[in-house]
Predicted model as a PDB file, atoms N, CA, C, CB and O in Angstrom, pLDDT in the B-factor column:
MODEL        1                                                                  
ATOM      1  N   UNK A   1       0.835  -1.180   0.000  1.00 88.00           N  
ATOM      2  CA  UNK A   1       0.000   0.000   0.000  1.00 88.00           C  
ATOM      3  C   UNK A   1       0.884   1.250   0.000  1.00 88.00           C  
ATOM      4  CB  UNK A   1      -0.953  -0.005   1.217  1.00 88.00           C  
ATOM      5  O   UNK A   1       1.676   1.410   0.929  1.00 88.00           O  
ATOM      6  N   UNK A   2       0.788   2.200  -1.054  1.00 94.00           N  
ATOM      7  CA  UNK A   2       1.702   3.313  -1.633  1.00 94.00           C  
ATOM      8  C   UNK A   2       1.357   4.442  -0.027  1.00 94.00           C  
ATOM      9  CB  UNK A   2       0.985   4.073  -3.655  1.00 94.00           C  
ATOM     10  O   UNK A   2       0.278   4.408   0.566  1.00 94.00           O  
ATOM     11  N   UNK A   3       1.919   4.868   0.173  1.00 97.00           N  
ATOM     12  CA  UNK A   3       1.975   6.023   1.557  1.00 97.00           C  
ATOM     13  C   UNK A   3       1.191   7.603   1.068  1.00 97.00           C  
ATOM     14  CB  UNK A   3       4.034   6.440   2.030  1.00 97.00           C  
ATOM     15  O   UNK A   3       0.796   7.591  -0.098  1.00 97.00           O  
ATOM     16  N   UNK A   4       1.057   8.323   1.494  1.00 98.00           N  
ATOM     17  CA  UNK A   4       0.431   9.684   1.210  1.00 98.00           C  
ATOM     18  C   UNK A   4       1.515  10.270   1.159  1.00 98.00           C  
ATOM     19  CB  UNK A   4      -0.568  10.339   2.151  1.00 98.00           C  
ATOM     20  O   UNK A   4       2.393  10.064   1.997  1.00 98.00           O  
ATOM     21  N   UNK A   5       1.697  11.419  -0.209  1.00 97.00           N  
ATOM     22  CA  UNK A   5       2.761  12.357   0.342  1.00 97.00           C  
ATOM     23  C   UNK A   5       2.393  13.745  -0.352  1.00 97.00           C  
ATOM     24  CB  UNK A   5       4.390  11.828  -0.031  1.00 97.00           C  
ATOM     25  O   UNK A   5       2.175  13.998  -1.537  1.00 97.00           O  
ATOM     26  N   UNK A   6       2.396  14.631   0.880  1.00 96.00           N  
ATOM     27  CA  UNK A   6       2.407  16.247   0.571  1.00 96.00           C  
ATOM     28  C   UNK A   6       3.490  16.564   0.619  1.00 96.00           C  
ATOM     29  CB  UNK A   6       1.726  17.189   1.388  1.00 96.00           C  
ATOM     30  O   UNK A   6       4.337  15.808   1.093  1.00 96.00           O  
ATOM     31  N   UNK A   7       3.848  18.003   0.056  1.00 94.00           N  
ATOM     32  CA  UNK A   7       4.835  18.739  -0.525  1.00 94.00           C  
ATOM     33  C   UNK A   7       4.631  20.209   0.036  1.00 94.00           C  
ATOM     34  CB  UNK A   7       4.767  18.617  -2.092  1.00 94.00           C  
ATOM     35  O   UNK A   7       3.468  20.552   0.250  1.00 94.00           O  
ATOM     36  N   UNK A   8       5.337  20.830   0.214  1.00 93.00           N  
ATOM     37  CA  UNK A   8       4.963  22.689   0.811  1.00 93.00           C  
ATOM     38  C   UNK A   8       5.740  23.099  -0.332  1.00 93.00           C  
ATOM     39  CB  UNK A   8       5.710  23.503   2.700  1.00 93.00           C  
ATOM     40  O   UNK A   8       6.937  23.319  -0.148  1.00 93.00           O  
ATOM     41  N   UNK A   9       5.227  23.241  -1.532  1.00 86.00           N  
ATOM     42  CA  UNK A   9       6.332  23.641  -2.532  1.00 86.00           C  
ATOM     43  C   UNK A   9       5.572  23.852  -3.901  1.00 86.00           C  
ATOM     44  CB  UNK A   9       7.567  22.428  -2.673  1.00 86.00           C  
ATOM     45  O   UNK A   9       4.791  22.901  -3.877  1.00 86.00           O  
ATOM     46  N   UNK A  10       5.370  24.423  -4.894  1.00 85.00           N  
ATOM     47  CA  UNK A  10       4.566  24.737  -5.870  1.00 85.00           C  
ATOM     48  C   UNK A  10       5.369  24.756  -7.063  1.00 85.00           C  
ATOM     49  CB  UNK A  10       3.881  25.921  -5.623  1.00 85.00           C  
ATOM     50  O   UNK A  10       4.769  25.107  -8.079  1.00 85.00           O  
ATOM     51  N   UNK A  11       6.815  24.404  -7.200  1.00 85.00           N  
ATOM     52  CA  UNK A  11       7.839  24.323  -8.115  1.00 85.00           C  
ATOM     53  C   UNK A  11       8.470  23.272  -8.634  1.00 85.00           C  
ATOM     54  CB  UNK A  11       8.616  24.871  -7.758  1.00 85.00           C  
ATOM     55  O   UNK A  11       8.472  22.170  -8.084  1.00 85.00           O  
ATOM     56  N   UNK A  12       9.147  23.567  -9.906  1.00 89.00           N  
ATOM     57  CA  UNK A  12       9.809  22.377 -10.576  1.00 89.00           C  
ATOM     58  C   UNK A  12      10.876  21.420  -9.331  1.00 89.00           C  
ATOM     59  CB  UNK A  12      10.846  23.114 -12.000  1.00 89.00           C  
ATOM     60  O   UNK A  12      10.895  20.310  -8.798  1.00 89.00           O  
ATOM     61  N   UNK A  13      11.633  22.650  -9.341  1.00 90.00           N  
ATOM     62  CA  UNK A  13      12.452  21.473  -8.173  1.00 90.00           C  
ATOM     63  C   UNK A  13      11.562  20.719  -7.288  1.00 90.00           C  
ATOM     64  CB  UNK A  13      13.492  22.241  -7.018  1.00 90.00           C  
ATOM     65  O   UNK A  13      11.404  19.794  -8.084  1.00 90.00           O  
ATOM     66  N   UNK A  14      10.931  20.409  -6.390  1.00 89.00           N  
ATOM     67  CA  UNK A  14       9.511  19.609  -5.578  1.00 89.00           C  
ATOM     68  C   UNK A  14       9.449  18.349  -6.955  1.00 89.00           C  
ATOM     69  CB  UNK A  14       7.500  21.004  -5.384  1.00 89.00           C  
ATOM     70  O   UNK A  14       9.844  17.209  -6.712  1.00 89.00           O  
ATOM     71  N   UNK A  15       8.955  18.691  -8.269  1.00 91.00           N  
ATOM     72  CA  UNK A  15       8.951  17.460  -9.157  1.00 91.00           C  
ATOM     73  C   UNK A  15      10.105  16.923  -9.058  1.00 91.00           C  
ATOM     74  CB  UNK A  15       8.675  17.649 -10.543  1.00 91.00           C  
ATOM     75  O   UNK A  15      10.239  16.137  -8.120  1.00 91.00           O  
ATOM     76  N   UNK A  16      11.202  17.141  -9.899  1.00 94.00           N  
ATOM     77  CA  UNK A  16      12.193  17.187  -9.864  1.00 94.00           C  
ATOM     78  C   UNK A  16      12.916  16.057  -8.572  1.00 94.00           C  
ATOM     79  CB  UNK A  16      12.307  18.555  -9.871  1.00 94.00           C  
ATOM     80  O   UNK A  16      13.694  15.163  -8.904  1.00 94.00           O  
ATOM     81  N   UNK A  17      12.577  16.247  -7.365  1.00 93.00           N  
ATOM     82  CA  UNK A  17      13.135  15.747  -6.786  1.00 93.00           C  
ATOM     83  C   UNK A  17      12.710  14.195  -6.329  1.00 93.00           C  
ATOM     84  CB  UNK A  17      13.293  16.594  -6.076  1.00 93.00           C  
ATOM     85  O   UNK A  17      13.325  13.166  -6.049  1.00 93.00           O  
ATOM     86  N   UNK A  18      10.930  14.721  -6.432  1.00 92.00           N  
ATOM     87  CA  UNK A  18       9.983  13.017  -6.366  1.00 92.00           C  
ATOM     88  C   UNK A  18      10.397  12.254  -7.793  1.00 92.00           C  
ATOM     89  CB  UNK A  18       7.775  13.233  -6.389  1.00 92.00           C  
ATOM     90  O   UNK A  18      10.131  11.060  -7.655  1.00 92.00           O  
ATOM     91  N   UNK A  19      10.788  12.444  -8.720  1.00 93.00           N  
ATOM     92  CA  UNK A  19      10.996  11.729  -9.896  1.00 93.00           C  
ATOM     93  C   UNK A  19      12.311  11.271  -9.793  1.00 93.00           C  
ATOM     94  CB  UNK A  19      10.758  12.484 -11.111  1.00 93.00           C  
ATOM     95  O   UNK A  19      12.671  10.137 -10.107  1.00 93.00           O  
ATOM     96  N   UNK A  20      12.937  12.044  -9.409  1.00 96.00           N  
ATOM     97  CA  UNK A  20      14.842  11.620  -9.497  1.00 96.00           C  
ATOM     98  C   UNK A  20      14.450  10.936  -8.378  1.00 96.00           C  
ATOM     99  CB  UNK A  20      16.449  12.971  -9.296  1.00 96.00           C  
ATOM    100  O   UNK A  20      15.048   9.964  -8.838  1.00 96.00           O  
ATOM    101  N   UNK A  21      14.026  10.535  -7.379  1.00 94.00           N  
ATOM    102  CA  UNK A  21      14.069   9.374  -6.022  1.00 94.00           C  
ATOM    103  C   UNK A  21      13.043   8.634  -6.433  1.00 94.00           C  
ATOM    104  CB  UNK A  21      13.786   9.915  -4.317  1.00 94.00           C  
ATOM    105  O   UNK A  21      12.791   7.603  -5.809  1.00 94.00           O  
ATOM    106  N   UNK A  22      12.322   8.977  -7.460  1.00 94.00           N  
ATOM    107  CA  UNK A  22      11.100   7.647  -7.909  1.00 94.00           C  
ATOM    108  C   UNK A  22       9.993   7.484  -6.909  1.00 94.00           C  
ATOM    109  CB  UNK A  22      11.823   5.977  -7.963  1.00 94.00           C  
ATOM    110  O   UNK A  22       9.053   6.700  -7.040  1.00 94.00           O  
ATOM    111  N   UNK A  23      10.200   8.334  -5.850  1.00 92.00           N  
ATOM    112  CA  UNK A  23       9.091   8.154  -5.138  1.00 92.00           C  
ATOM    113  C   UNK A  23       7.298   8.218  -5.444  1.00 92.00           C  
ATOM    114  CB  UNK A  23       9.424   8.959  -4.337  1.00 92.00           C  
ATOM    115  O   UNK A  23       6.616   7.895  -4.472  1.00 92.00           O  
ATOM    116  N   UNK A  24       6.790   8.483  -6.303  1.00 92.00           N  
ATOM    117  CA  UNK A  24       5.594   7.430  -7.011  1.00 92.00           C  
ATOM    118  C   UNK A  24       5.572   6.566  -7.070  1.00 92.00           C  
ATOM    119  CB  UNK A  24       5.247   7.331  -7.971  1.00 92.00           C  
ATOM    120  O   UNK A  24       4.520   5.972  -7.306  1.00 92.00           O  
ATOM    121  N   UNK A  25       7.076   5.767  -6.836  1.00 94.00           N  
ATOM    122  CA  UNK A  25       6.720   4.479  -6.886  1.00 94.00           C  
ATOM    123  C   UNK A  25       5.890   4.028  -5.756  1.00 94.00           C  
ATOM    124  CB  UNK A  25       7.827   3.732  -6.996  1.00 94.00           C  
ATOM    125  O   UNK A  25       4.910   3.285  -5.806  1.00 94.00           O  
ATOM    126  N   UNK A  26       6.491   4.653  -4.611  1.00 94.00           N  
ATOM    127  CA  UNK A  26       6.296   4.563  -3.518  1.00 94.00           C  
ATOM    128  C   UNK A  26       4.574   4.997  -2.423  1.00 94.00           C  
ATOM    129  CB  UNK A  26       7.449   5.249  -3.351  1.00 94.00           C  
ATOM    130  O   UNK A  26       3.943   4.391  -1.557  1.00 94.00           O  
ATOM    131  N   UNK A  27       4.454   6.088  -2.992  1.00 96.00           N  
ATOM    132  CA  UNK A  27       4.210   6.951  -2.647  1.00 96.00           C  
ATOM    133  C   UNK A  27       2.828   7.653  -3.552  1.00 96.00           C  
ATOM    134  CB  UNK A  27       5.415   7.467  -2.556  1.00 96.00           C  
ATOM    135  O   UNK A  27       3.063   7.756  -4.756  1.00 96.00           O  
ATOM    136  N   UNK A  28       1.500   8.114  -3.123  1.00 96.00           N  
ATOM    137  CA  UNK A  28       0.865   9.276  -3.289  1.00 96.00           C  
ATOM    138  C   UNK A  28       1.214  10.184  -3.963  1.00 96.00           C  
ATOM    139  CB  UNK A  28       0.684   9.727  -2.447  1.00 96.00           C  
ATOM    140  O   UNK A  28       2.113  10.675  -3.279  1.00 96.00           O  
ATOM    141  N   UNK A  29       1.143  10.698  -4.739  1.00 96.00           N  
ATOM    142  CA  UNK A  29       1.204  12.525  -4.787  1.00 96.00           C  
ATOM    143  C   UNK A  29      -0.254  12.778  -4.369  1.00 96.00           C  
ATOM    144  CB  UNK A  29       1.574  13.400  -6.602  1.00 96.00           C  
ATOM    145  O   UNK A  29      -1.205  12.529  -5.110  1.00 96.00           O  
ATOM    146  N   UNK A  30      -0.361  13.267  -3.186  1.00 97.00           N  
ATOM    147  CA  UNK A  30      -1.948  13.430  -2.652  1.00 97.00           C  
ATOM    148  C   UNK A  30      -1.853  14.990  -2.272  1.00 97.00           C  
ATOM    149  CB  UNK A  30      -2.451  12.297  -1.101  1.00 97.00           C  
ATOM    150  O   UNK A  30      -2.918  15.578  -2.458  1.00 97.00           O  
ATOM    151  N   UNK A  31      -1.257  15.442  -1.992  1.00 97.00           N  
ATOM    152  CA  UNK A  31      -1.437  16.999  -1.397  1.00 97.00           C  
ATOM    153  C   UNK A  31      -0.339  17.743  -1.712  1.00 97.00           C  
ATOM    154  CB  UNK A  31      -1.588  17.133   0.185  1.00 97.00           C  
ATOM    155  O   UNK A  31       0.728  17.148  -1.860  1.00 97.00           O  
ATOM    156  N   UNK A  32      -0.388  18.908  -1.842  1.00 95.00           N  
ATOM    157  CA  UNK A  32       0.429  20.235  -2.598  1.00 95.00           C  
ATOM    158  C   UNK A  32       0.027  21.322  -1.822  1.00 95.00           C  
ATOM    159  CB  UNK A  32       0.031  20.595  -4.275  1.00 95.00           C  
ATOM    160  O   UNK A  32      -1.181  21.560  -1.822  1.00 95.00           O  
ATOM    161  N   UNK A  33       0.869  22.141  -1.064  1.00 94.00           N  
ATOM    162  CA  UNK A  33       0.531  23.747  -0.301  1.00 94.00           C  
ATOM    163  C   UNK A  33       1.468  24.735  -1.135  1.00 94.00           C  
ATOM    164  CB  UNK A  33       1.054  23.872   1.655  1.00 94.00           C  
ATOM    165  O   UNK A  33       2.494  24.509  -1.776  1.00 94.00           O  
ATOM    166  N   UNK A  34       0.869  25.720  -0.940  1.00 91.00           N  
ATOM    167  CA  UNK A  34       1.624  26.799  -1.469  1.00 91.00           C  
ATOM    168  C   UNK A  34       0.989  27.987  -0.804  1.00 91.00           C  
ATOM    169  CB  UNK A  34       1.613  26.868  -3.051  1.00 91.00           C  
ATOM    170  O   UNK A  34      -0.217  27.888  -0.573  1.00 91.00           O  
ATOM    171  N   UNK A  35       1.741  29.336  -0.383  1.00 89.00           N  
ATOM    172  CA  UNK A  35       1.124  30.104   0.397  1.00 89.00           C  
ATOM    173  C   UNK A  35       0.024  31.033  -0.523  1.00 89.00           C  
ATOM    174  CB  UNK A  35       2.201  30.868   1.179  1.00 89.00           C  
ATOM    175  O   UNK A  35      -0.804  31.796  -0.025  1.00 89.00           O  
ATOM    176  N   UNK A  36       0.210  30.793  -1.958  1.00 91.00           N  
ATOM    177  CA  UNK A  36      -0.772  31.188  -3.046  1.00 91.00           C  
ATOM    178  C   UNK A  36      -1.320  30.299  -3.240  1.00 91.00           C  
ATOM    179  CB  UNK A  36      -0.425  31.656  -4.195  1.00 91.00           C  
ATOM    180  O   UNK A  36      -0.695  29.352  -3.717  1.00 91.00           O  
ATOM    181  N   UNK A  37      -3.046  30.126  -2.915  1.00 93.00           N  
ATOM    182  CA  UNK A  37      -3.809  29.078  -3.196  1.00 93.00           C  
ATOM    183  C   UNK A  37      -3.860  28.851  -4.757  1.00 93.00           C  
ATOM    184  CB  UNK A  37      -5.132  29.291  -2.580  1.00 93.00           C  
ATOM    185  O   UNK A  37      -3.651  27.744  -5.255  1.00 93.00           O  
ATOM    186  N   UNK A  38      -4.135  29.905  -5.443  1.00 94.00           N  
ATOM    187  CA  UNK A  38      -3.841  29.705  -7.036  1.00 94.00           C  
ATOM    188  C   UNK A  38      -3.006  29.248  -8.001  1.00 94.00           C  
ATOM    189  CB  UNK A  38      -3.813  30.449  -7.437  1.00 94.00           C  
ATOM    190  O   UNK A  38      -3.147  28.908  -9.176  1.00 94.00           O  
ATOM    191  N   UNK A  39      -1.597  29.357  -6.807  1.00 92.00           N  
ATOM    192  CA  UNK A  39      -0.178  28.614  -7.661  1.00 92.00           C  
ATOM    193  C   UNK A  39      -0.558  27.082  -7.176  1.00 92.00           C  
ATOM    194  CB  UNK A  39       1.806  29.232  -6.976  1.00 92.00           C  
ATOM    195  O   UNK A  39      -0.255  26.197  -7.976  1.00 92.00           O  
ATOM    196  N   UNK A  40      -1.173  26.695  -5.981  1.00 93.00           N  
ATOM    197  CA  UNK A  40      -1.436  25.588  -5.144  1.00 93.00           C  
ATOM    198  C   UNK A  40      -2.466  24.559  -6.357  1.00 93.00           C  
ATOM    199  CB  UNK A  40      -2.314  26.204  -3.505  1.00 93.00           C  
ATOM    200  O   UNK A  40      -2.232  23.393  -6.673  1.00 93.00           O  
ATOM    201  N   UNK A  41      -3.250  25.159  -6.697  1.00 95.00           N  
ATOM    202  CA  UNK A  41      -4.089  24.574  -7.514  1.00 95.00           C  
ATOM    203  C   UNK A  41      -3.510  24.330  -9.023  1.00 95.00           C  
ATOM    204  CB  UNK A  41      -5.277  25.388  -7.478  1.00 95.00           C  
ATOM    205  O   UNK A  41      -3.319  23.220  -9.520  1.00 95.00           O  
ATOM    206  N   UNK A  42      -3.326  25.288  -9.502  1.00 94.00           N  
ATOM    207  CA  UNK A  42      -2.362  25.097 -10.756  1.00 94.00           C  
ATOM    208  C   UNK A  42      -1.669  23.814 -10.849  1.00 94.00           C  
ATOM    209  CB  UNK A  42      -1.262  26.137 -10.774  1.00 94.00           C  
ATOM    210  O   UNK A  42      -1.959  22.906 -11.629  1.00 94.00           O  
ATOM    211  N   UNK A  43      -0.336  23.820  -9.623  1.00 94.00           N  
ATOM    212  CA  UNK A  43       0.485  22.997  -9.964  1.00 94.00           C  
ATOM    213  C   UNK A  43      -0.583  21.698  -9.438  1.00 94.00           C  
ATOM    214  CB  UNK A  43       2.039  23.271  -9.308  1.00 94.00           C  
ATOM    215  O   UNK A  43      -0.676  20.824 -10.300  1.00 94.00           O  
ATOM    216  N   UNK A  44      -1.194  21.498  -8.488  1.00 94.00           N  
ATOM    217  CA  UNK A  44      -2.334  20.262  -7.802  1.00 94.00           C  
ATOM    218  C   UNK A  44      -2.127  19.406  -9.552  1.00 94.00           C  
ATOM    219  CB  UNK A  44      -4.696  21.102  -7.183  1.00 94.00           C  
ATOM    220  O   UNK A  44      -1.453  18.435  -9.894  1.00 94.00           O  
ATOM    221  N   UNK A  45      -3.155  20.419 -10.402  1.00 95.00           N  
ATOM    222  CA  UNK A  45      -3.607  20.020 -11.436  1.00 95.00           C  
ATOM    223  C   UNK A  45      -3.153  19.551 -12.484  1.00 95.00           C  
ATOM    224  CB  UNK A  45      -4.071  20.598 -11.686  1.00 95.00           C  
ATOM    225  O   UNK A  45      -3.637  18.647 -13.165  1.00 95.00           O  
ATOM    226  N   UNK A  46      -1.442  20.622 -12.796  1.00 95.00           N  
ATOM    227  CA  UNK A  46      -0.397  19.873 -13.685  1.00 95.00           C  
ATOM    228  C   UNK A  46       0.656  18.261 -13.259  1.00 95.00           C  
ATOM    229  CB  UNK A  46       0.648  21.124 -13.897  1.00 95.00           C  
ATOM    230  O   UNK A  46       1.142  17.344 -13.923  1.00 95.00           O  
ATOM    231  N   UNK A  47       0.607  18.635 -11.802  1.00 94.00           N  
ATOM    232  CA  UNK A  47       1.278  17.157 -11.307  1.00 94.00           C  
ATOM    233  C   UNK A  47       0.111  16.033 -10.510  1.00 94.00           C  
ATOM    234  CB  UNK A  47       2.654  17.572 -10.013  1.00 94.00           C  
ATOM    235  O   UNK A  47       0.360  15.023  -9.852  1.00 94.00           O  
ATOM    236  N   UNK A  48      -0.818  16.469 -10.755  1.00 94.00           N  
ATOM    237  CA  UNK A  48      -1.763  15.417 -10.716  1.00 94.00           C  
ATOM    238  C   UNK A  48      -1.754  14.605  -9.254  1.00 94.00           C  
ATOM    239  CB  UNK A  48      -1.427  14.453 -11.937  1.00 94.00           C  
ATOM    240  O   UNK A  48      -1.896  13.386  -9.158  1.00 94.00           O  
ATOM    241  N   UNK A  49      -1.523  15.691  -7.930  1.00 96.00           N  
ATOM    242  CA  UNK A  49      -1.739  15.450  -6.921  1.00 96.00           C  
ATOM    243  C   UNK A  49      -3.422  15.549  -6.879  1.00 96.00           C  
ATOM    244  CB  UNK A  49      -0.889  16.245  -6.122  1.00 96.00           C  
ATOM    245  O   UNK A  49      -3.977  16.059  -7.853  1.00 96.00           O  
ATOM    246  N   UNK A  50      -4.350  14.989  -5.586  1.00 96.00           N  
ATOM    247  CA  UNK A  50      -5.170  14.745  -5.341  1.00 96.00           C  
ATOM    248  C   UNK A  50      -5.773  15.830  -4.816  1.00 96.00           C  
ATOM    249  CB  UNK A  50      -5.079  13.855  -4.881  1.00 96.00           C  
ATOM    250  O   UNK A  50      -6.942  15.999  -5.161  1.00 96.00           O  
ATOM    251  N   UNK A  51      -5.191  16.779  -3.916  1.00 97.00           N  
ATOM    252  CA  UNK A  51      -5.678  18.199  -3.027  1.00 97.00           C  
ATOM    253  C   UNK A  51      -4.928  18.773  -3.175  1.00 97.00           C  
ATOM    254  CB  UNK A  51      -5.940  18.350  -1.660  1.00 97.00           C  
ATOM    255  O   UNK A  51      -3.853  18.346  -3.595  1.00 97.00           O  
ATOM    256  N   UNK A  52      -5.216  20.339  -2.820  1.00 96.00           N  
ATOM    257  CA  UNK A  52      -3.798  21.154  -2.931  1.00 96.00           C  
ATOM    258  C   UNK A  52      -4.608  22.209  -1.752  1.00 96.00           C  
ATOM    259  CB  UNK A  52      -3.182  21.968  -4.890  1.00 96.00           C  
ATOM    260  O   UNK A  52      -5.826  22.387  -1.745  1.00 96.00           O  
ATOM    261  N   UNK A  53      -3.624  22.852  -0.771  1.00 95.00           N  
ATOM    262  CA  UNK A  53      -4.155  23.758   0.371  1.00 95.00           C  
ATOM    263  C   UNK A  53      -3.321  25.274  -0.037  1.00 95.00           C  
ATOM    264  CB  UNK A  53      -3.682  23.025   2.150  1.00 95.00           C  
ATOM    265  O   UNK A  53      -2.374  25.279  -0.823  1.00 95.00           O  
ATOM    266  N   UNK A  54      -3.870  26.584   0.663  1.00 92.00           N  
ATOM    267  CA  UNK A  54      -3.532  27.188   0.410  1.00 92.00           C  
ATOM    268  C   UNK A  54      -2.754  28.214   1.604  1.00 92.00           C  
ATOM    269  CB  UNK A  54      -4.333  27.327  -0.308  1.00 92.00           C  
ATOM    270  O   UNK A  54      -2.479  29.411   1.509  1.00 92.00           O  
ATOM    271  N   UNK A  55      -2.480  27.101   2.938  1.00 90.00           N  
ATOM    272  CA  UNK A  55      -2.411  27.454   3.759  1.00 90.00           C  
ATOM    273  C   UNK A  55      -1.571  26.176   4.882  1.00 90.00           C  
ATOM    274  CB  UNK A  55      -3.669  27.989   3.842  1.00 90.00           C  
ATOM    275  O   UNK A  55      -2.155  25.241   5.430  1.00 90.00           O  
ATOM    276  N   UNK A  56      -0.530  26.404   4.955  1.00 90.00           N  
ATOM    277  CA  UNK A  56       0.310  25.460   5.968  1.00 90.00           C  
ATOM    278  C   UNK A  56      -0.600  25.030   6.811  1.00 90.00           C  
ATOM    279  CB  UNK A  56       1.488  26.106   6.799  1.00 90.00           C  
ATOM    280  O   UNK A  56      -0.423  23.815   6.886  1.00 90.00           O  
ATOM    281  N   UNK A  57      -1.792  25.450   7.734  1.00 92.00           N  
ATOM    282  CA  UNK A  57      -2.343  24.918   8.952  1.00 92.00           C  
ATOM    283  C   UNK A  57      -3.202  23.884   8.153  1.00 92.00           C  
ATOM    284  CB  UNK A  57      -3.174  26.042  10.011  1.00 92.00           C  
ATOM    285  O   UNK A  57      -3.188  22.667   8.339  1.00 92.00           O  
ATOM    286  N   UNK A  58      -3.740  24.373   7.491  1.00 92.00           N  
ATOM    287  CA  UNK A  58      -5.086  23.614   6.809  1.00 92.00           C  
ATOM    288  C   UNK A  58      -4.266  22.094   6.158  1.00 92.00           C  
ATOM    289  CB  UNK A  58      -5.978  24.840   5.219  1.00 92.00           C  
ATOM    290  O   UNK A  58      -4.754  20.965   6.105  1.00 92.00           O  
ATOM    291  N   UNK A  59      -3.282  22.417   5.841  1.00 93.00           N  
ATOM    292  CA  UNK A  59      -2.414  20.742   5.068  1.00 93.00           C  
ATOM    293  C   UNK A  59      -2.063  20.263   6.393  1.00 93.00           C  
ATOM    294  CB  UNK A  59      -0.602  20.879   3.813  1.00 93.00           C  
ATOM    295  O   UNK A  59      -2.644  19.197   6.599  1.00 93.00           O  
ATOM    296  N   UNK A  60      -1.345  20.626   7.368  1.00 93.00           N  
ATOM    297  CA  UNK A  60      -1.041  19.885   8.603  1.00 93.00           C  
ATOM    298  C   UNK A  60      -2.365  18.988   9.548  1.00 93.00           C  
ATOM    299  CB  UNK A  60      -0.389  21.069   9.525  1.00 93.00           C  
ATOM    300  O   UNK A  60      -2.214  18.025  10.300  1.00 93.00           O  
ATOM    301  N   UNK A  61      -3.644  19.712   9.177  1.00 95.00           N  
ATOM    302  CA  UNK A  61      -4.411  19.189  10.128  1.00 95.00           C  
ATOM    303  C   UNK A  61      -5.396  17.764   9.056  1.00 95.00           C  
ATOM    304  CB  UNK A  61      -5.431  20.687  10.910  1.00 95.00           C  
ATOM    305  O   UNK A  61      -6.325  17.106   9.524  1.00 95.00           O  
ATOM    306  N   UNK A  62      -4.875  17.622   7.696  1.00 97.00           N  
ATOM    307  CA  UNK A  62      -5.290  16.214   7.031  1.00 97.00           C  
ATOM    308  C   UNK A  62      -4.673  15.041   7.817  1.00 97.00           C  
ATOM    309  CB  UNK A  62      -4.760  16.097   5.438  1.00 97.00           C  
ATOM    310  O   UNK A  62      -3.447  14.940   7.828  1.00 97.00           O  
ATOM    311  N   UNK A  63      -5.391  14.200   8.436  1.00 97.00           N  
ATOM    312  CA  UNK A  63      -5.273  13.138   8.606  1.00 97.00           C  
ATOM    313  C   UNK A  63      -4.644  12.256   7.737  1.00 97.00           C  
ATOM    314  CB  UNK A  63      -6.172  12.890   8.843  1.00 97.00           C  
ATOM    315  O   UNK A  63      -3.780  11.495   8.173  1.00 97.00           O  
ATOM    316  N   UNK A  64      -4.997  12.256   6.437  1.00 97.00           N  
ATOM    317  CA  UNK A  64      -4.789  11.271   5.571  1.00 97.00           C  
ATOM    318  C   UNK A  64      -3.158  11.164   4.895  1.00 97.00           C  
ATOM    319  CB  UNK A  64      -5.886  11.510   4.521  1.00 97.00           C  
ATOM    320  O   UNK A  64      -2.796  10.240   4.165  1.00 97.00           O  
ATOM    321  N   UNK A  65      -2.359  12.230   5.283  1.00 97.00           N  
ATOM    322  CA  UNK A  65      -1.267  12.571   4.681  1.00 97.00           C  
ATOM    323  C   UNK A  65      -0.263  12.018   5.844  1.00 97.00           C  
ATOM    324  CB  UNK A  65      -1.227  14.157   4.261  1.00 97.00           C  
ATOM    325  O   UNK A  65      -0.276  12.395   7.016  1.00 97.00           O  
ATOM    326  N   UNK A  66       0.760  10.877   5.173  1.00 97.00           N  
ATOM    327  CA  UNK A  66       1.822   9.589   5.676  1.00 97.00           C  
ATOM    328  C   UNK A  66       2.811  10.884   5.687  1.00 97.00           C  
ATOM    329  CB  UNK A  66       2.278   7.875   4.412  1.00 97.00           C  
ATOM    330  O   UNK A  66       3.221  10.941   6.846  1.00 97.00           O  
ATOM    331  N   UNK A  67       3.236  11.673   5.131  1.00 94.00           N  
ATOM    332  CA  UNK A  67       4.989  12.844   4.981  1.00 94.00           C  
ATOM    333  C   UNK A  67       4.550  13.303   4.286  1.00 94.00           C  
ATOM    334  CB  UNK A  67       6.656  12.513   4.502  1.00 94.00           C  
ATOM    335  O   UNK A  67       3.817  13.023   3.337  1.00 94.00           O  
ATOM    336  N   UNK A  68       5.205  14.570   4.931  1.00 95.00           N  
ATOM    337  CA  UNK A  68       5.457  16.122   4.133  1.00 95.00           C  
ATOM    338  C   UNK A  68       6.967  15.998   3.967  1.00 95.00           C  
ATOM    339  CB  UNK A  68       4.993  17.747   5.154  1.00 95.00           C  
ATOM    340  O   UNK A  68       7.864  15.570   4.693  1.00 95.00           O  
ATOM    341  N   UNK A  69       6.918  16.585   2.615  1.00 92.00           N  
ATOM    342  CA  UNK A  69       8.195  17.320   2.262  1.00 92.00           C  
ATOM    343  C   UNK A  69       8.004  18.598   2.184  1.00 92.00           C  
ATOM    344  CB  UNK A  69       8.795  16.948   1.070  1.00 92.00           C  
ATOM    345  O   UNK A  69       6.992  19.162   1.767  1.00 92.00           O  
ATOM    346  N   UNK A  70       9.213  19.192   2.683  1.00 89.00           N  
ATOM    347  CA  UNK A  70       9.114  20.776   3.138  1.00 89.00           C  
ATOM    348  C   UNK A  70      10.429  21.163   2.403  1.00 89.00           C  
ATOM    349  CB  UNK A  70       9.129  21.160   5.029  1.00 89.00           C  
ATOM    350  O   UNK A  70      11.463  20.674   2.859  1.00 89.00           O  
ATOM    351  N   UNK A  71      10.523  22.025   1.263  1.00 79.00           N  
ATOM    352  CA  UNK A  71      11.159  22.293   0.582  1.00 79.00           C  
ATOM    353  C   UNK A  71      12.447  24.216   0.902  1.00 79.00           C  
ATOM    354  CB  UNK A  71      10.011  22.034  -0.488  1.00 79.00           C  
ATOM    355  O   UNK A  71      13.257  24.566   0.044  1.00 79.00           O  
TER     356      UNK A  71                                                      
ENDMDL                                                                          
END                                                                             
């Protein structure tokens, strides 16, 4: 069973770094924050995470999320 993983990061490097460690393999892309909810959604939608928050408190208090990467 693949783990949940959010990101605090709305940029290439954040891809970049789940692809070079392969972690999809592993892993969710389930959640995306960015302190711009609009960059948050954008990228949600181009990397094909599941949620995206627009606000550090609001991603910390999902239950459903196994690691954050904090960029």
């Amino acid at each position: 069973m693949k783990s949940n993983l959010a990101i605090l990061s709305s940029d290439q490097k954040s891809i970049n770094f789940i692809k070079d460690l392969n972690l999809e393999k592993y892993c969710n892309l389930y959640a995306n924050c960015s302190r711009n909810v609009e960059d948050a959604e954008r990228f949600c939608k181009e990397y094909n995470f599941l949620k995206y928050y627009g606000s550090y408190e609001e991603i910390l208090c999902d239950s459903k999320i196994d690691f954050i990467i904090n960029f």
